[in-house]
C-alpha positions in Angstrom: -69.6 33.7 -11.3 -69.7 30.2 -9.4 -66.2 30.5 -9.1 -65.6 33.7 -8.1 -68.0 33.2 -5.3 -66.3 30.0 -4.2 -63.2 31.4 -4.0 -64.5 34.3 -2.1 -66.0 31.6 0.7 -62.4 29.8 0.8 -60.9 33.3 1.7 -63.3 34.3 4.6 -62.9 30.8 6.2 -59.3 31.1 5.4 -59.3 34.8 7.2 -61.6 33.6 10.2 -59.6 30.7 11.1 -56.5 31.8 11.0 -58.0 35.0 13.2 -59.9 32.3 15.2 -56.6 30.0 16.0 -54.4 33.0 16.3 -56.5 33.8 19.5 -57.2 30.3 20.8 -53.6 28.9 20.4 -52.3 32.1 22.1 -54.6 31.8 25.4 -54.1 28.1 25.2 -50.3 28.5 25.4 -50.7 31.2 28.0 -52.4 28.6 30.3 -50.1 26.0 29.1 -47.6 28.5 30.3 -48.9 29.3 33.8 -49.8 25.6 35.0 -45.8 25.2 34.3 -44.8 28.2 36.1 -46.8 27.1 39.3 -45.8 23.7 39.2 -41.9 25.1 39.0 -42.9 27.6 42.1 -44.2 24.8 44.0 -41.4 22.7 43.3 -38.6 25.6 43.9 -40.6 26.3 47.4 -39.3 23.4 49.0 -35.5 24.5 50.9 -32.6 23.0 50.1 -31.6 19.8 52.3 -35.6 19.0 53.1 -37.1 15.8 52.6 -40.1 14.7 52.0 -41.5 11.3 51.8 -44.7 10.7 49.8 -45.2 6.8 50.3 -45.1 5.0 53.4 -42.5 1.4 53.0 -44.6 -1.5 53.0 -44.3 -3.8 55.7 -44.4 -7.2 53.8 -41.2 -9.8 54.2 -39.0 -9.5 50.9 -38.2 -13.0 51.3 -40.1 -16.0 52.1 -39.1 -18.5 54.8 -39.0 -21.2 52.2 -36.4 -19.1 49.9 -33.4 -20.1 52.2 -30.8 -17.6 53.9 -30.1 -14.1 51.6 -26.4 -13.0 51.8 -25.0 -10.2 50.4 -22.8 -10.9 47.6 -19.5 -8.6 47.3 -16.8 -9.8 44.8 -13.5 -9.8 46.0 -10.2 -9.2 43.2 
């Protein structure tokens, strides 16, 4: 009887979790699914040939006045 009643609780939990994640994974990877499409929409908004810069350069020297003269090296064949 013990058993039989143990292995009767195993298969509801079974039955309502698998119900239960059925549902949850599905809207979950709905949403999943919708963030992506909007973020492709955003990104396919922008026209061909625009651009856009999203940082400004910083203004700081590369080179110090200590580190000598910088010349751009090109090898020659």
């Amino acid at each position: 009887m013990v058993l039989v009643r143990f292995l009767l609780i195993l298969l509801i939990i079974y039955f309502v979790l698998r119900i239960f994640t059925r549902y949850v994974l599905r809207s979950y990877l709905n949403k999943m699914k919708k963030n992506y499409e909007n973020q492709q929409n955003q990104y396919n908004q922008q026209k061909e040939g625009d651009v856009t810069i999203n940082t400004k350069p910083s203004k700081e020297k590369k080179f110090d006045k200590n580190d000598g003269e910088y010349i751009d090296y090109e090898e020659v064949k």
